[in-house]
Backbone bond lengths (Angstrom), bond angles and torsions (degrees), N, CA, C in turn:
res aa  C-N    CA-C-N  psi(-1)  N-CA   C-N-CA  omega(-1)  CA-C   N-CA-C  phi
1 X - - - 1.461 - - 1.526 109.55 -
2 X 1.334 114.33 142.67 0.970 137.13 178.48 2.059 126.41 -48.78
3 X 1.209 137.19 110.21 1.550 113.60 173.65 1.294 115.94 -10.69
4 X 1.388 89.20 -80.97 1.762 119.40 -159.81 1.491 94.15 -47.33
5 X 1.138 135.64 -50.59 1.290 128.05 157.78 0.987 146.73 -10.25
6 X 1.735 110.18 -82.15 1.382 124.34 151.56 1.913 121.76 -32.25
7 X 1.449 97.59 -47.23 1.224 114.18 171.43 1.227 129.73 -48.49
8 X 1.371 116.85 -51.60 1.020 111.38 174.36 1.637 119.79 -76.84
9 X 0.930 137.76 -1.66 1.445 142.07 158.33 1.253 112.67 -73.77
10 X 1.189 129.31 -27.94 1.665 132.74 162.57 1.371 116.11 -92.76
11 X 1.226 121.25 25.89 1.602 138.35 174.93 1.339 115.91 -51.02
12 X 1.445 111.47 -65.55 1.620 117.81 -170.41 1.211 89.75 -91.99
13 X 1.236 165.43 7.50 1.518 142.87 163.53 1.501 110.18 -107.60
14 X 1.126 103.23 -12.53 1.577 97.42 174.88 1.588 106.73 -107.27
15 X 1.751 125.69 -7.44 1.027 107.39 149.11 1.885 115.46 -83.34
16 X 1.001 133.98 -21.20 1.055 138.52 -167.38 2.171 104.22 -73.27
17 X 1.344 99.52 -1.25 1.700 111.72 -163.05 1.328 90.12 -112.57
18 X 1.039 120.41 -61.72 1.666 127.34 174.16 1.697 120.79 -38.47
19 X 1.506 88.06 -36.68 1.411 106.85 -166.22 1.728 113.64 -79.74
20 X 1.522 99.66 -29.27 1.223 127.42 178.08 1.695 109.40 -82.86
21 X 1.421 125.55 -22.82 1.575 130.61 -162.73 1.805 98.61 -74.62
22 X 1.709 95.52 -40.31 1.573 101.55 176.83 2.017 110.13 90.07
23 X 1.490 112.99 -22.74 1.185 87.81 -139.57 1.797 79.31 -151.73
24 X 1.552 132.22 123.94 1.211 128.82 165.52 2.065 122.53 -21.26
25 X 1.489 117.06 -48.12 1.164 131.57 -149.29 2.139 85.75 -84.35
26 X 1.513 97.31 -57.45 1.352 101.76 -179.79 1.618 113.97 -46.86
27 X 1.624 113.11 -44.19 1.541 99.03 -162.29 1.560 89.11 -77.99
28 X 1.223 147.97 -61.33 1.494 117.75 -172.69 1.218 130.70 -14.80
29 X 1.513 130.74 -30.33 1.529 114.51 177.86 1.775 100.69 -95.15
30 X 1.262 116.05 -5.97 1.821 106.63 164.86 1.402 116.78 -69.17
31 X 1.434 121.07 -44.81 1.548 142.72 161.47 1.632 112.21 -44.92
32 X 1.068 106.54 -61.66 1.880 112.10 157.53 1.325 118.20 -48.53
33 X 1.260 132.29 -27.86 1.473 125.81 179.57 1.329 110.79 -102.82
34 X 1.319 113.02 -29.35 1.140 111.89 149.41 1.409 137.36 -49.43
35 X 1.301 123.82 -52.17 1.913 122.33 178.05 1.257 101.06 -78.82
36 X 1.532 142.44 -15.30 1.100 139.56 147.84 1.549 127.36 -39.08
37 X 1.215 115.03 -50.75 1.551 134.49 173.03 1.828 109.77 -73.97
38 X 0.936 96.82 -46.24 2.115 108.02 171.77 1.275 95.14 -66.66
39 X 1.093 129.83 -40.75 1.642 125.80 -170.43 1.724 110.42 -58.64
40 X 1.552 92.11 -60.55 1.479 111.52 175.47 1.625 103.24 -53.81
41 X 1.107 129.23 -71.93 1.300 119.53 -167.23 1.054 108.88 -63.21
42 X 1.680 162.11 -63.42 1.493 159.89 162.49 1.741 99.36 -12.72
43 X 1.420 120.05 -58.82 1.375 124.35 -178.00 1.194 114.06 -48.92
44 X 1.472 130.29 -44.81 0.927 140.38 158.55 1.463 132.48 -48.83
45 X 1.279 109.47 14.24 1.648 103.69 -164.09 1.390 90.50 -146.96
46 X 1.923 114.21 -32.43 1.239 104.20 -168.08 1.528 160.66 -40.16
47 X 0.928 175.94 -43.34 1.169 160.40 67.10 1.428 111.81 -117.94
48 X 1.673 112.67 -55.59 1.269 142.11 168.76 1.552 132.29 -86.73
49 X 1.212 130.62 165.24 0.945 143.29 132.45 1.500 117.82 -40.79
50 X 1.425 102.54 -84.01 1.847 111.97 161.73 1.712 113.68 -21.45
51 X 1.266 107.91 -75.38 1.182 86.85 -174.62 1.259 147.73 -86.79
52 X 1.111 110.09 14.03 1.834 149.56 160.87 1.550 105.94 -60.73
53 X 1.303 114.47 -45.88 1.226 129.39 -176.02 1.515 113.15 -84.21
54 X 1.344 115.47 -34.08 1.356 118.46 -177.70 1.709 110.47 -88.77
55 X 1.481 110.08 -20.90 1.805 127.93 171.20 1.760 83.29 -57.17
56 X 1.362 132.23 -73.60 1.387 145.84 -133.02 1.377 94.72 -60.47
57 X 1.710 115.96 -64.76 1.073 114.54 172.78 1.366 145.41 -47.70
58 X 1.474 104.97 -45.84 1.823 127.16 167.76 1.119 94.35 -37.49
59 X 1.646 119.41 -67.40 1.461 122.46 -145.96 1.937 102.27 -78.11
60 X 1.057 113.78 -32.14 1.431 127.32 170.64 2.023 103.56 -36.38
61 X 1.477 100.66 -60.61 1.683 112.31 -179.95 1.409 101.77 -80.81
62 X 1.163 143.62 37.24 1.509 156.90 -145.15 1.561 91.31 -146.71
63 X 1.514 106.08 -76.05 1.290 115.89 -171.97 1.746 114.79 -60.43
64 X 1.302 86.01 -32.45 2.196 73.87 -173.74 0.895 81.64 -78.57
65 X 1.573 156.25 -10.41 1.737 123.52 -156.77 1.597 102.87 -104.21
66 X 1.674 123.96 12.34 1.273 122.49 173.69 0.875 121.63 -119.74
67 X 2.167 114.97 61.56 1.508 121.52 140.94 1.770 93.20 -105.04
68 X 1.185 109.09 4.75 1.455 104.01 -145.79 1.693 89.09 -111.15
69 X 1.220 140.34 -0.12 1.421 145.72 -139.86 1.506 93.58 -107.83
70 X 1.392 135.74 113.60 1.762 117.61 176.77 1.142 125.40 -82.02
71 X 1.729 93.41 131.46 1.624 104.32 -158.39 1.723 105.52 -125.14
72 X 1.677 120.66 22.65 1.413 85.96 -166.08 1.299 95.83 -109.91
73 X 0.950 121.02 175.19 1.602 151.38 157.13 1.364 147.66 -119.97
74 X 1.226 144.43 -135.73 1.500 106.87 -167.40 1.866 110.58 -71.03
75 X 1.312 85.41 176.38 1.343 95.86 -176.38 1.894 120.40 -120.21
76 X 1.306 120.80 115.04 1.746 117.14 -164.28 1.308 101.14 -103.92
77 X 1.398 111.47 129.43 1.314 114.38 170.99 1.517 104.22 -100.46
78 X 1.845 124.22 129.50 1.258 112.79 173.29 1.728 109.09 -103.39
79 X 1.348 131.47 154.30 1.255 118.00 -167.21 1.777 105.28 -126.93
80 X 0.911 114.96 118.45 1.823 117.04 -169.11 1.508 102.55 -120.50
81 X 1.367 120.53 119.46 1.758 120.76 158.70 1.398 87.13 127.70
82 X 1.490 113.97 164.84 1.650 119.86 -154.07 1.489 96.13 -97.31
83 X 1.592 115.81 -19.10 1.580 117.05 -175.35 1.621 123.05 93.34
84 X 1.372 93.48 -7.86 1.750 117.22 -173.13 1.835 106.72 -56.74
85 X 1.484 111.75 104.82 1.583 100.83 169.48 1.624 104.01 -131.81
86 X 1.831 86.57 171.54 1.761 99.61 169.61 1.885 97.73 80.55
87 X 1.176 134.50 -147.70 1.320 120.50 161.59 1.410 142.00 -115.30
88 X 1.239 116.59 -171.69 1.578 117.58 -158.05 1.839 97.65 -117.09
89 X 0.876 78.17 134.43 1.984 108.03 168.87 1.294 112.45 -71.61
90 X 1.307 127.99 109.67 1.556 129.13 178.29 1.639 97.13 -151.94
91 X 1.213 89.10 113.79 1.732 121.57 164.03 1.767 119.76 -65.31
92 X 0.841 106.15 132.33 1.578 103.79 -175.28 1.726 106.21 -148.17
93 X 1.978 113.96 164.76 1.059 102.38 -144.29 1.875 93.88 -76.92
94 X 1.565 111.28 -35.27 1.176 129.72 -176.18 1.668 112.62 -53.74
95 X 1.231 105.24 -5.29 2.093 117.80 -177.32 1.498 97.65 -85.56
96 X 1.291 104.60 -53.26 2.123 135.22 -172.55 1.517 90.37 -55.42
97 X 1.316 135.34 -76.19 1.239 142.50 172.24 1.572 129.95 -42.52
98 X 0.989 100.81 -22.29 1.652 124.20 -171.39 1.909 103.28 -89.34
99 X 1.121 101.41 -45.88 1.827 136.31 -167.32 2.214 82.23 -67.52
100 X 1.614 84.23 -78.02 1.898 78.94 -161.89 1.754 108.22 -56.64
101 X 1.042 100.66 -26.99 1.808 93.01 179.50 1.038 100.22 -55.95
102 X 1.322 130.60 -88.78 1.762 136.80 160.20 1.375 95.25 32.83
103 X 1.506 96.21 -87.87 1.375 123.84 -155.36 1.764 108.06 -44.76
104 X 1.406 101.30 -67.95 1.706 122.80 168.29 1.383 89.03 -32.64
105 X 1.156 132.69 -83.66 1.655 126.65 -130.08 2.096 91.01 -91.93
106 X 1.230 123.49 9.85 1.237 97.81 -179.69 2.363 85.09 -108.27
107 X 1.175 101.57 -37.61 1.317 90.64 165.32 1.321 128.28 -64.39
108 X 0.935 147.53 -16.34 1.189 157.15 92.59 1.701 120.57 8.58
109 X 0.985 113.16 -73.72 1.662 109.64 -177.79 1.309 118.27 -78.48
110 X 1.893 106.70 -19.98 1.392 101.44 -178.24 1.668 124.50 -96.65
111 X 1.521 92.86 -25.38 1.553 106.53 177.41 1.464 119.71 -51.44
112 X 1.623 106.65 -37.04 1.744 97.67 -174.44 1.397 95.30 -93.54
113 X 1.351 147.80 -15.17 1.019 142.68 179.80 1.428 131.93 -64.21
114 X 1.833 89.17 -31.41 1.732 89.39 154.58 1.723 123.69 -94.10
115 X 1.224 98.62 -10.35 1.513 107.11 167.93 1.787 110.03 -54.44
116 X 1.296 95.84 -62.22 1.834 104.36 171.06 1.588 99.95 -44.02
117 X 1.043 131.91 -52.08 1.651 121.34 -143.90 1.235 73.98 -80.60
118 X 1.628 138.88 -79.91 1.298 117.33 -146.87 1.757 117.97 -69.06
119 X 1.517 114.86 5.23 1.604 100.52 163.58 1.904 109.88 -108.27
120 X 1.247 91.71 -3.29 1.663 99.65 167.43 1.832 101.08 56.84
121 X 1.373 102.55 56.71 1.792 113.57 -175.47 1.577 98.83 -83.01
122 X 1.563 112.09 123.70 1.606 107.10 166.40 1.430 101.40 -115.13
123 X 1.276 127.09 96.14 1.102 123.83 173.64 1.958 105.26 -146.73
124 X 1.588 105.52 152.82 1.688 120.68 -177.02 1.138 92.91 -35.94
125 X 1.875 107.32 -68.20 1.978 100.82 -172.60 1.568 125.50 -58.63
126 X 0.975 110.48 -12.40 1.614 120.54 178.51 1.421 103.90 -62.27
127 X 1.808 100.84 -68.93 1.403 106.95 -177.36 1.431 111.72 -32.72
128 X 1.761 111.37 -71.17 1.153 135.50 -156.54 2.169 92.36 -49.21
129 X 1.233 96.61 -42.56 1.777 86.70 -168.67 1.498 113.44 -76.67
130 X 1.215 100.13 -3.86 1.686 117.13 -178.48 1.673 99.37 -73.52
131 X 1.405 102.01 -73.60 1.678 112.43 170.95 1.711 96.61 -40.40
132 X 0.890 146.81 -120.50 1.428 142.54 -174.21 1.680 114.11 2.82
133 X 0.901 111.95 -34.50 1.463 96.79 -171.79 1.703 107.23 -108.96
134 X 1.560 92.38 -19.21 1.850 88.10 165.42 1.396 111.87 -69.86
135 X 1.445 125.96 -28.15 1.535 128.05 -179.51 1.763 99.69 -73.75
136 X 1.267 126.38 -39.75 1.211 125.91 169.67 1.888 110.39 -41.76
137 X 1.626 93.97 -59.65 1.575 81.75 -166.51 1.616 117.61 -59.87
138 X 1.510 102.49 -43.74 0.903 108.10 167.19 1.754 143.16 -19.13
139 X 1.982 87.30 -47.17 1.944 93.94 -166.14 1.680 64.56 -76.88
140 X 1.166 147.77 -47.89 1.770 131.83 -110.29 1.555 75.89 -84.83
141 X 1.272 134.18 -52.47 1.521 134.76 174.66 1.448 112.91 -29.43
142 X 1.535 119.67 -42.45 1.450 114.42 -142.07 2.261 84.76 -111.53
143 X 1.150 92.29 -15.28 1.755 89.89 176.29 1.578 108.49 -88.82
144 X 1.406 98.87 3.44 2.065 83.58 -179.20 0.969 114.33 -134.93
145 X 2.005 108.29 6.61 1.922 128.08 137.47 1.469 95.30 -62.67
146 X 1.284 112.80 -79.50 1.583 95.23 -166.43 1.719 120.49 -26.21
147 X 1.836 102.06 -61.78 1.194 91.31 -170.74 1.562 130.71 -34.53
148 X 1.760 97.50 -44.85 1.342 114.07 -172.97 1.647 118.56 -51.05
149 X 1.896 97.62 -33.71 1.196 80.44 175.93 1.375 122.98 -95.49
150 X 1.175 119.83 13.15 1.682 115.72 174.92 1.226 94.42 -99.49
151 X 0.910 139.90 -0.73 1.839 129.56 166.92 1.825 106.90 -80.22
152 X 0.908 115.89 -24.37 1.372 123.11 177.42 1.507 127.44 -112.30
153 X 1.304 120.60 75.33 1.448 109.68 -167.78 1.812 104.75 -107.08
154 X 1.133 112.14 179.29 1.325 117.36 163.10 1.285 131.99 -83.66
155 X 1.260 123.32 110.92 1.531 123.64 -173.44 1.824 110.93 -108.30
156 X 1.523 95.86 -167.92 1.605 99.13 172.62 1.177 117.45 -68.44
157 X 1.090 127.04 138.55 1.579 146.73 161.03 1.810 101.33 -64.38
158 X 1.084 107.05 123.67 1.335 113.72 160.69 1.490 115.25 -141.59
159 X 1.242 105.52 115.17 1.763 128.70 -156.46 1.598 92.89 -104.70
160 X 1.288 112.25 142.03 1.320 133.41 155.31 1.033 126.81 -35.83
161 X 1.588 147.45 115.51 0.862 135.74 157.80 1.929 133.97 -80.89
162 X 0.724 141.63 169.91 1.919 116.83 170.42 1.632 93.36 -157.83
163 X 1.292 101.65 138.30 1.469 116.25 175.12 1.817 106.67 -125.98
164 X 1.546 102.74 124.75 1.081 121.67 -166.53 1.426 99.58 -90.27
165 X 1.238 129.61 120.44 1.654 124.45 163.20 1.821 117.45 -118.07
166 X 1.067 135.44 103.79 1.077 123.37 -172.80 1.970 103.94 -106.62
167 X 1.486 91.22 146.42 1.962 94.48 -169.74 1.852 92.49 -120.03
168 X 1.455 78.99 146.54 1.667 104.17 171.95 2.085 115.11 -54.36
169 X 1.188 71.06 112.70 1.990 69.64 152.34 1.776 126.88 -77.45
170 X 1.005 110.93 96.18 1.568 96.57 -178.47 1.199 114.54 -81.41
171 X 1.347 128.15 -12.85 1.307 100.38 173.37 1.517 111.23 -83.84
172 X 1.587 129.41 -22.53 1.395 136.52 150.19 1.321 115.01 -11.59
173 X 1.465 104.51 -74.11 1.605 135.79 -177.46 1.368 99.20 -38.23
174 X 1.454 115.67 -78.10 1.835 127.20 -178.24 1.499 114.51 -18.96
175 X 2.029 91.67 -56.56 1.568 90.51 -155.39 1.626 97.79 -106.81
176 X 1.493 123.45 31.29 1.151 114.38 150.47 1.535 117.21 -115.32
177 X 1.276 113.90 -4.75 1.520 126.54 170.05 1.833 104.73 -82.23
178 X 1.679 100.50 -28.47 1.722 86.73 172.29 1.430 113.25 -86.09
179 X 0.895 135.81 -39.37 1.623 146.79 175.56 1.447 88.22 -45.44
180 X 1.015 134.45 -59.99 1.973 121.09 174.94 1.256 118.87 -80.82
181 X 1.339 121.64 4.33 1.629 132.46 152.63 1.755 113.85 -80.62
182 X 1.049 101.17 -44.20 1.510 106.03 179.33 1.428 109.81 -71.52
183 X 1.545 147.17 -63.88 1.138 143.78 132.62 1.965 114.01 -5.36
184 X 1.005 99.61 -58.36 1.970 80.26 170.18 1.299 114.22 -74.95
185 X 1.271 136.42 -14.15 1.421 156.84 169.67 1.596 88.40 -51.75
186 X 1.287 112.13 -83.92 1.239 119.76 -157.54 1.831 102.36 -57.64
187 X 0.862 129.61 -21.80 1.438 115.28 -150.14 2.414 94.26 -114.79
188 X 1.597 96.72 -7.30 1.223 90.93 158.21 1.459 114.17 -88.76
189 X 1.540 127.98 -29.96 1.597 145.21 168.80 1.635 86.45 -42.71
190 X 1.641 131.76 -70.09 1.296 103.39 179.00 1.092 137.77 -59.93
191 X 1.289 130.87 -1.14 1.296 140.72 -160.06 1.717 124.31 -101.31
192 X 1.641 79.42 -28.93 1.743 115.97 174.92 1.746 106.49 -72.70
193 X 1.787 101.59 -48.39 1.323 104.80 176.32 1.299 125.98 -67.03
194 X 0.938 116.31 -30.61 1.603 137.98 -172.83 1.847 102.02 -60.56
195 X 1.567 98.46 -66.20 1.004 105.21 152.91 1.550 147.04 -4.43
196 X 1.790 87.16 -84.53 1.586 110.20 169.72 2.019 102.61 -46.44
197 X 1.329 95.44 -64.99 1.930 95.87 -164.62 1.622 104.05 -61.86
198 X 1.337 124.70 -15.61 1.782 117.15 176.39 1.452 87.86 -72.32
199 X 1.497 135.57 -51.22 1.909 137.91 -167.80 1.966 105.52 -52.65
200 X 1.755 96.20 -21.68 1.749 76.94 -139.11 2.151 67.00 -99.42
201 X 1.201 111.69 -19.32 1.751 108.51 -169.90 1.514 91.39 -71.71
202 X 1.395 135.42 -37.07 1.314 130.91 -164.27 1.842 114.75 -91.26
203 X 1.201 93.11 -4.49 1.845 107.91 161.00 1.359 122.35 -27.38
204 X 1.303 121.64 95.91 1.493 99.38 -176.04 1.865 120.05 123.20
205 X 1.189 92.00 -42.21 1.142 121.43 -154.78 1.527 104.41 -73.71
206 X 1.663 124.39 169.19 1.586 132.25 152.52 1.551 98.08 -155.59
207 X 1.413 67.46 126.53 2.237 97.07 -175.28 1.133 94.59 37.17
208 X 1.399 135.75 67.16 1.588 136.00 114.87 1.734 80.67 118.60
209 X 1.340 137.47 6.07 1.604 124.48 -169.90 1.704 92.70 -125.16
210 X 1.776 106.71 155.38 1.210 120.65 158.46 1.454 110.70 -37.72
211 X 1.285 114.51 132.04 1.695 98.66 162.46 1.528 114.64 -82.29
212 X 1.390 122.97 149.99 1.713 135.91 -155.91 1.557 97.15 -76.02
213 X 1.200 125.81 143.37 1.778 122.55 172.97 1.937 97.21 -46.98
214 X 1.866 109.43 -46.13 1.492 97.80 -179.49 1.516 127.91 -56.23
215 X 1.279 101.09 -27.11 1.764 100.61 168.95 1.334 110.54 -73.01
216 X 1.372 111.08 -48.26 1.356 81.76 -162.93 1.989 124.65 -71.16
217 X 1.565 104.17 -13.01 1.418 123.60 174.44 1.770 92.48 -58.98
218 X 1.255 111.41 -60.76 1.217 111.12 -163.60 2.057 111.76 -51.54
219 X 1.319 90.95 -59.81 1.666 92.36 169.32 1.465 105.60 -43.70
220 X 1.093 104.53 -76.46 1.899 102.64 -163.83 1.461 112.01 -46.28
221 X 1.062 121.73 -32.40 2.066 118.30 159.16 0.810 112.21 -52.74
222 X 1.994 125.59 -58.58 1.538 110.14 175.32 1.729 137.45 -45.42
223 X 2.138 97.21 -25.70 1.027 99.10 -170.29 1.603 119.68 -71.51
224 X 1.863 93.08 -32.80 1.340 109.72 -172.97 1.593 108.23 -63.17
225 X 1.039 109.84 -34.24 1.541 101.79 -175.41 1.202 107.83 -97.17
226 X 1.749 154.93 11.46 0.929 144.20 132.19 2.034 112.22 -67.73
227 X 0.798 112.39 0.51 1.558 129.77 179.26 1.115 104.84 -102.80
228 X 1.657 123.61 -54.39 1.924 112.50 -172.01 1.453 102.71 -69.23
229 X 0.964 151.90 12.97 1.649 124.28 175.47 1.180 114.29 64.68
230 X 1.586 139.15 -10.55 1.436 128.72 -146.15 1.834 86.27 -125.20
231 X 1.546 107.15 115.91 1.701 133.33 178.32 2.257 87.64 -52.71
232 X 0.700 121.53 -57.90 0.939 123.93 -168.91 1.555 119.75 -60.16
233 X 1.405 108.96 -65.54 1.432 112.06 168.37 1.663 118.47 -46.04
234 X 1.138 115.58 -30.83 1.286 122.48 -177.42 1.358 111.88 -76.65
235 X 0.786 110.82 -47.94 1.689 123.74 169.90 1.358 111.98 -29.17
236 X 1.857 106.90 -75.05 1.473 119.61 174.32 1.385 98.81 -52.07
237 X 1.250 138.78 -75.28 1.357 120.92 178.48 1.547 131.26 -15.95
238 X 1.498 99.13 -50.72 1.346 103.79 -177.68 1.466 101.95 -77.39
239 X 1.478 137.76 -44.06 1.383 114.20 173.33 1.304 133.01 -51.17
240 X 1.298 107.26 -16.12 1.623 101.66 159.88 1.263 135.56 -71.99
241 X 1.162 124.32 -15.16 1.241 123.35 145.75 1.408 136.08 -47.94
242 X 1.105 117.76 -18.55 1.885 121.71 145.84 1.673 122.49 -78.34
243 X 1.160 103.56 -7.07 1.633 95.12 -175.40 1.958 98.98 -93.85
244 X 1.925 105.75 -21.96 1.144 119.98 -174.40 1.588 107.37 -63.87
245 X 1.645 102.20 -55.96 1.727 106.68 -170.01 1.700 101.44 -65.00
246 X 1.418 116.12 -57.06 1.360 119.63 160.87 1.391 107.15 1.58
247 X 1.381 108.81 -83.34 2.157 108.43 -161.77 1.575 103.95 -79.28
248 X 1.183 90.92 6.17 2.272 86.20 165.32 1.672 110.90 -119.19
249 X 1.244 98.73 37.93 1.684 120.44 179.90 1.917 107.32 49.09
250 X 1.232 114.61 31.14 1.439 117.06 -170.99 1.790 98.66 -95.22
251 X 1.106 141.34 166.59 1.433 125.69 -152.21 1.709 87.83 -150.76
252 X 1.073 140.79 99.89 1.667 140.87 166.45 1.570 104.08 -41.58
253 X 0.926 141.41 119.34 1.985 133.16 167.24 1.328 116.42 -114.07
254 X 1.276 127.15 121.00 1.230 123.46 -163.32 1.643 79.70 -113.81
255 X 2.134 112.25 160.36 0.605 159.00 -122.84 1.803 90.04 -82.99
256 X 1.571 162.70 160.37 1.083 148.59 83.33 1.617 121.15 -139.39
257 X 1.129 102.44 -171.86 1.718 110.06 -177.94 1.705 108.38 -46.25
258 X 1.188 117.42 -57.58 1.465 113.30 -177.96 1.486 122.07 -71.35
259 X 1.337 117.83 -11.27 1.949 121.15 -177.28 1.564 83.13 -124.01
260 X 1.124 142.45 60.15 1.428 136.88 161.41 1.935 96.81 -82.82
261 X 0.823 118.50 -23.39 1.533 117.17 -155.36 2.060 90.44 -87.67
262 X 1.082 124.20 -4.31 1.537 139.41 150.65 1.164 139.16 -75.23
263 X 1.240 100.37 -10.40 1.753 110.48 171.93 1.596 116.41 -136.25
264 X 1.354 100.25 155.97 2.116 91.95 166.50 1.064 111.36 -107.57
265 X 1.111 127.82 145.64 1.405 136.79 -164.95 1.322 115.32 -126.61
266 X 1.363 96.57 144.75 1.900 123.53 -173.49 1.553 100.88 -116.00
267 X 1.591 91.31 170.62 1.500 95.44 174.33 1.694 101.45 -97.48
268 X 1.019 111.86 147.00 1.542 130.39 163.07 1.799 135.95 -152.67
269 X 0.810 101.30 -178.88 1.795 94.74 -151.68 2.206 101.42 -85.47
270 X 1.666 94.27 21.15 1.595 100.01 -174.59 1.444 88.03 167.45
271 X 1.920 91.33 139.09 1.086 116.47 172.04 1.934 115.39 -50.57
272 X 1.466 128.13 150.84 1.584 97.64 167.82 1.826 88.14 151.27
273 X 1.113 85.95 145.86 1.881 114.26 174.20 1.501 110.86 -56.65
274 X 1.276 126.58 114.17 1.183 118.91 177.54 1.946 106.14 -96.68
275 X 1.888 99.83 -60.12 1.670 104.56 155.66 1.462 96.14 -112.52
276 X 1.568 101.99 136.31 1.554 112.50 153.21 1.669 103.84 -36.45
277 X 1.575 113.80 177.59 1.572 120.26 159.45 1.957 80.31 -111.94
278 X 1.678 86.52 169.73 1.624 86.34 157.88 1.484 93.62 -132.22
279 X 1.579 116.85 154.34 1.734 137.18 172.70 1.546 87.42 -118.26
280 X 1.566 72.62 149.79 1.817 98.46 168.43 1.766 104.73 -141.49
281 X 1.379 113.24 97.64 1.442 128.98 169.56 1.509 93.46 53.17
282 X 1.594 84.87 68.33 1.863 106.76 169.41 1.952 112.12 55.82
283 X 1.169 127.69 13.08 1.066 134.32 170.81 1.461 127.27 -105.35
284 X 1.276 129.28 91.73 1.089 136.09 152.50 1.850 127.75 10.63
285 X 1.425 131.47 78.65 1.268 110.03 -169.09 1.347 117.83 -126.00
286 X 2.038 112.50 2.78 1.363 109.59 152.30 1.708 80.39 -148.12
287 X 1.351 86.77 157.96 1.857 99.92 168.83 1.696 108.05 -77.32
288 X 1.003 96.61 166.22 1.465 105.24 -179.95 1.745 110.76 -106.11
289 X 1.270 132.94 -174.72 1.211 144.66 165.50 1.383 138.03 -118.12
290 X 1.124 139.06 91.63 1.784 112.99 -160.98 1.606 97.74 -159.27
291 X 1.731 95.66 155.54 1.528 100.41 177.70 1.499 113.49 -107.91
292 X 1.599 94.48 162.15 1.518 105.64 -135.24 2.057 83.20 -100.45
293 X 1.522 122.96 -15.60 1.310 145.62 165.29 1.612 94.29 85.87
294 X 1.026 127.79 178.31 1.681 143.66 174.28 1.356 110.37 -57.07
């Protein structure tokens, strides 16, 4: 069976997990338990060895590639602190007091001053009340700087804070974790094929060679006489299998005192061949079996 397959039967619970992780870093280990479980089930179905092995791996380059998979979705900005900079405005009673004096002493210095201009008075006391009321305007000038500046002092800075939270898309997640499910899909489909044409090139064949017209005569006797039912026919069948190893220089050896060093031996109730050994030009190439009797 297919990933995407499996996958999709774990659709709503593995979006419903994702959905629950909250957070890119979190859903990576749901995604991990996930190709873990797809792993297991695909293995389970597989055909091969091969491609059991090539599932393991795919999914292996699967797993490192999901911090890297895009998963986010919206994005919340939270905003903390009043935003207040530079300084703060605070009124006081001594500003209020400062302000009307001002006022008093600049009306005051200026009111008779245009009184003088429009009677055009040149006299000592004139002067003298002139000087007096220019010092008037003067303080009334310098009392409603002050004020100004106690209305404006420097306070705390309180700066903005902003907290960035960004949340997972799960359905993002799904269909970019299947788009790299489907892609290993495809590349086990080659693997399957590959497969198939090594099965269909080895047709015929034993350990990588044509099989000989004598093998295959020889098989198809064995078959026939495991098929007739008849103790006898089978028998002769089976003795042909020494006339077979015979013309491929293979040598049948049955059991005695001088080739004992060809077989392993048990105890039994009579000397006697249980398996021949077979030699090939005096070389040893299966042991034999036989009892050694009481």
């Amino acid at each position: 069976m297919k990933f995407t397959e499996l996958l999709e039967k774990d659709k709503e619970h593995l979006l419903t997990e994702i959905a629950a992780a909250g957070s890119a870093e979190k859903a990576v280990p749901v995604l991990e338990k996930e190709i873990d479980k797809l792993l297991l089930s695909h293995n389970d179905s597989a055909g091969s060895d091969a491609e059991r092995s090539s599932a393991a791996h795919m999914m292996q380059a699967v797993r490192l590639s999901l911090p890297f998979i895009d998963s986010l979705g919206s994005t919340k900005v939270f905003e903390q602190g009043s935003g207040e900079s530079g300084t703060k405005r605070k009124t006081s009673l001594a500003g209020i007091l400062l302000i009307i004096a001002g006022i008093i002493l600049l009306v005051y210095g200026l009111l008779p001053l245009v009184m003088l201009a429009m009677n055009n008075v040149d006299s000592t006391g004139a002067r003298n009340d002139l000087i007096t009321r220019g010092v008037a305007i003067l303080m009334g000038a310098a009392a409603l700087y002050l004020s100004g500046s106690m209305q404006v002092r420097p306070g705390a800075v309180k700066k903005k804070e902003y907290h960035v939270e960004q949340r997972v898309d799960a359905d993002k997640i799904y269909r970019n974790f299947r788009t790299v499910l489907v892609s290993v899909d495809q590349s086990l489909d080659e693997v399957r094929l590959t497969e198939r044409q090594a099965l269909r090139e080895q047709a015929g064949k034993i350990e990588g060679r044509d099989a000989s017209p004598a093998e295959i005569e020889l098989f198809s006797d064995l078959l026939a006489a495991s098929y007739s039912g008849d103790p006898e026919f089978a028998l002769e069948k089976i003795a042909g299998i020494k006339y077979y190893l015979h013309r491929q220089q293979i040598e049948v050896v049955d059991y005695s005192e001088e080739n004992a060093r060809y077989f392993d031996l048990m105890p039994g109730a009579s000397a006697g061949t249980i398996r021949p050994a077979l030699i090939a030009d005096g070389s040893l190439l299966k042991k034999g079996l036989a009892s050694k009797g009481n």
